[in-house]
N, C-alpha and C positions, 0 to 999 in steps of 0.2 A: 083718619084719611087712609085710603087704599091705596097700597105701592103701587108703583107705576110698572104695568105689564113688560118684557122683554121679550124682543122679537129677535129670533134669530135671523141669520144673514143667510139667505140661501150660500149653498156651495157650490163652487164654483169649479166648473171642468174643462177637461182641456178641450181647447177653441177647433171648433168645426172648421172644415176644409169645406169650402166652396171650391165643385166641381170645375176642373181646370178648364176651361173655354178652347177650342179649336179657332188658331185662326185663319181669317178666307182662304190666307196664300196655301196652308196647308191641306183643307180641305179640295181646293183646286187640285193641288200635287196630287192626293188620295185618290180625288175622281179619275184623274189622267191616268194612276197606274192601276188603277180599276180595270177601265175603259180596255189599256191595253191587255193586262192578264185574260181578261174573257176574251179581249181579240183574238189571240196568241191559243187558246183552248178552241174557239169557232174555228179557227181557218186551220188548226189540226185534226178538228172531226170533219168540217165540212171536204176537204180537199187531200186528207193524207198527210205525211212527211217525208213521200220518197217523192223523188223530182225528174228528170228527163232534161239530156239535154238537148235546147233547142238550137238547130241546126241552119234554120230563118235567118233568125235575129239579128242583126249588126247595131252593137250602139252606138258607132258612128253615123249612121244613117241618119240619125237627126239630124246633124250639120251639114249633111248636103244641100246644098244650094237647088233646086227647082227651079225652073225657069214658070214664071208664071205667066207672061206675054214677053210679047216684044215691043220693043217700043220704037228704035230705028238702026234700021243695019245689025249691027254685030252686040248694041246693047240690050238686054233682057232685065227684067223688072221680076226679082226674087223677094222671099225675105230678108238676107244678105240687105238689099235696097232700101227696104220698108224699115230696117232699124236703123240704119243711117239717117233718112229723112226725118225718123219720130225723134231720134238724139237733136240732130239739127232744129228742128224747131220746137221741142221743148228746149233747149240751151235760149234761141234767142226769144222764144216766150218768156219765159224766166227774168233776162236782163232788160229784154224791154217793158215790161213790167215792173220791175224795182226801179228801173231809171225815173219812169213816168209816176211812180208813188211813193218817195223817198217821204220819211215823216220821221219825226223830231223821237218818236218812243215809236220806233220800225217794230214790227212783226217778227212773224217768227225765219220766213221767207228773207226778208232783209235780211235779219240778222246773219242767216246761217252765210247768204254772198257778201256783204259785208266781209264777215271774217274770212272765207277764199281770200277773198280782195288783197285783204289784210295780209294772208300767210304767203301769197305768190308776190305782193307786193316788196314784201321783206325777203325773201331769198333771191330775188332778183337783185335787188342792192348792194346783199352780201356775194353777189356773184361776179356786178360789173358797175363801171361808173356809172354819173348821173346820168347822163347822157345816151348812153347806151340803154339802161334801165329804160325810160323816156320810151326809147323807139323801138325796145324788144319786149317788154311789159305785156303789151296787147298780145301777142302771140304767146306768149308761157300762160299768163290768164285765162284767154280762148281756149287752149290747149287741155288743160286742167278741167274746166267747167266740162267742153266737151266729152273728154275721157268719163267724167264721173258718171256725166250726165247716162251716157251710152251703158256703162257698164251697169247703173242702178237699174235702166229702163230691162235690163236684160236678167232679172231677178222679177220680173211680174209676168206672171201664165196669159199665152196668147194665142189666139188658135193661129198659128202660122204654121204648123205639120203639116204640110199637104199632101205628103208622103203615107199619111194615116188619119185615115179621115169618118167620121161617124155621121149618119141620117139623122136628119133631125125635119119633120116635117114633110119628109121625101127631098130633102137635100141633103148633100154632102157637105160637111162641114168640116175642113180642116181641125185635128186634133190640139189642145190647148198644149204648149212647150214655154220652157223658161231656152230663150235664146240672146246671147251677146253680138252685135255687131264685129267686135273684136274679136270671135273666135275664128273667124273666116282670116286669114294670119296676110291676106291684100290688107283688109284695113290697118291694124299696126306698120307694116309696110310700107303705105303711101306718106301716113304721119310721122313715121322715121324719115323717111327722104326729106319731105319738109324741114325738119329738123338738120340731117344729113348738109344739105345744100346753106342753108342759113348759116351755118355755126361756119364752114369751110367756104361762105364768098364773103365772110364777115372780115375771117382769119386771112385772108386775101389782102380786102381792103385795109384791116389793120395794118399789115406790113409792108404794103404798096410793091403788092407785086405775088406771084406764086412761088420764087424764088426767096423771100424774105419771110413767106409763111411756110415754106420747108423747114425753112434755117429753126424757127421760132419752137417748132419741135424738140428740140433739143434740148433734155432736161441740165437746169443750172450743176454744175463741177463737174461736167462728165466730160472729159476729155482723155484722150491715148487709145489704149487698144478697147477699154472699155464702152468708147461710143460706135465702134464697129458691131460690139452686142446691144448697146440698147436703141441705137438710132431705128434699125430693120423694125423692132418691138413698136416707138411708139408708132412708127408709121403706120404698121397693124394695126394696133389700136385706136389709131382715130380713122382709118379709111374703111377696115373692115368688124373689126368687133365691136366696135360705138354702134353702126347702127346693127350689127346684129345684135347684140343683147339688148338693144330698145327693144325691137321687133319682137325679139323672143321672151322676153320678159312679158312682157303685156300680152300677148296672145295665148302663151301657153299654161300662162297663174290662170287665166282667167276659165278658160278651156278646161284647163284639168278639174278646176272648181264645179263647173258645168255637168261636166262626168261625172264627179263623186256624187253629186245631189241625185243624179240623175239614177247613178249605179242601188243607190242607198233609198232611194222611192221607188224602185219598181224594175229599173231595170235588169238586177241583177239574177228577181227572182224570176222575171222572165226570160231569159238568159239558161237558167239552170233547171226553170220548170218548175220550180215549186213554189207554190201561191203563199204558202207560210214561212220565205224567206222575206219578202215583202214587205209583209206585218212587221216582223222581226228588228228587219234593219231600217225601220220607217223612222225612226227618234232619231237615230244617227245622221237620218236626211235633214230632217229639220235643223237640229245642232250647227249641222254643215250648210245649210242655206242661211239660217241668221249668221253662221261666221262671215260666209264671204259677203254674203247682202251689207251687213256693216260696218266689216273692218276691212275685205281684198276688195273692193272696188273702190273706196278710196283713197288706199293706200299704194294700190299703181297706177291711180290720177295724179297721185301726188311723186313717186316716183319719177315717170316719166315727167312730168313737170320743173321736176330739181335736177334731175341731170342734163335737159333743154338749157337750164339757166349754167349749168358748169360746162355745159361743151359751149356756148356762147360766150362765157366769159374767159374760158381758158383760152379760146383763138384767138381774144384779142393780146392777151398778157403778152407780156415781152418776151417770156420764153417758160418752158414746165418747169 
């Protein structure tokens, strides 16, 4: 019989590397800084890197207000106007729509007012009693929705420039702008007085009388020479800095935001002249539009909404 043949065992080496995969989110990032480096090289050969400056320009001149007709007497229809109304009825678009479609597994629309609902409903509470909550709730809510509403709407490009306007077809067409109702510093303004007014004929009635809501100012253990320095203070600060730093808070975050986006897409390099500033500082606009698009609009929706509930609830308390 014939031995049985032996096979050897192939040998064995060391394991192949399978080519590491790119993934999409990287390839994305690649293409973007792609994209911009030839940018940043085009608009250095096409246009230079020395600049001029321009003597024109004003970047405030966006926010001027234009009268666009009239409508009666002394009132005029701007875009100032036009963002007001679009806030105004998308807000009650918005609520009269979820009122009339509330559903057991709500959407995404629900959900996000729902949870509003939710977070103004709760610091209203933590603010003041039942009762008060009850019949100031609609107003801090309202208040809230509104501001957010306004200030989102004023994050999407519109042609309302009328100031700067491009042919299209043999017509003029107002230039495309990202504009806030709130930067024009009347709106903030008119919604601090509302506030203003409510929170001090509250503090009124709470203490039956103007006399009794003087007194209520009065922070608790202060007595002797010490309430000669603080009494003058808080009176300042509920008649005149309350609603200035509402007014000015909200108008001016919102404003400056406007600017930087604005400084950081374009204006700055026409401003300075030079078309490869532009380019340059174009990443820095975008960065700066997503921050305030989704964190500074509503977070002085939310501001203004929380201090509405502590100035209402501190006029009514028995004393600071």
């Amino acid at each position: 019989m014939s031995e049985p043949t032996q096979t050897s065992s192939p040998v064995e080496g060391p394991p192949v590397k399978e080519p590491r995969q790119i993934s999409r989110g990287r390839k994305i990032a690649y293409s973007i800084a792609l994209v911009y480096l030839v940018g940043l090289v085009g608009f250095a050969v096409a246009f230079g890197v020395k600049g001029h400056k321009n003597e024109g320009f004003k970047v405030i001149d966006a926010f001027h207000l234009e009268t666009w007709f009239h409508i009666a007497g002394p009132l005029n229809f701007d875009k100032g106007v036009l963002y007001l109304l679009l806030a105004s009825l998308t807000t009650l678009g918005i609520m009269l729509w979820v009122s009339r479609h509330m559903q057991r597994r709500p959407g995404r629309v629900q959900v996000a007012v729902e949870a509003g609902y939710d977070l103004m409903s709760q610091i209203t509470r933590d603010n003041m009693d039942e009762q008060r909550t009850r019949k100031w709730f609609p107003l801090i809510f309202t208040l809230f929705v509104f501001i957010l509403t306004s200030n989102l709407i004023g994050y999407i490009p519109l042609p309302v420039d009328s100031g700067e306007t491009f042919r299209l077809f043999g017509v003029n067409i107002p230039s495309f702008q990202i504009y806030a109702a709130v930067t024009n510093v009347a709106v903030p303004l008119v919604l601090t007085l509302c506030v203003f007014f409510a929170y001090n004929i509250e503090g009124v009635r709470a203490h039956h009388g103007v006399r009794g809501y003087v007194k209520s100012l009065i922070p608790q253990g202060v007595g002797g020479p010490m309430l000669l320095f603080m009494y003058p203070l808080e009176l300042i600060s509920n008649f005149i800095l309350r609603p200035l730093s509402l007014t000015i808070r909200l108008w001016a975050n919102l404003l400056a935001g406007h600017l930087l986006i604005d400084f950081m897409a374009g204006n700055l390099a026409v401003l300075l002249g030079l078309q490869l500033l532009g380019w340059l500082t174009l990443p820095l606009g975008v960065i700066i539009y997503l921050f305030e698009a989704v964190l500074i609009a509503g977070l002085q929706a939310f501001i203004f909404a929380i201090l509405t509930a502590i100035y209402l609830g501190g006029a009514t308390s028995a004393s600071h």
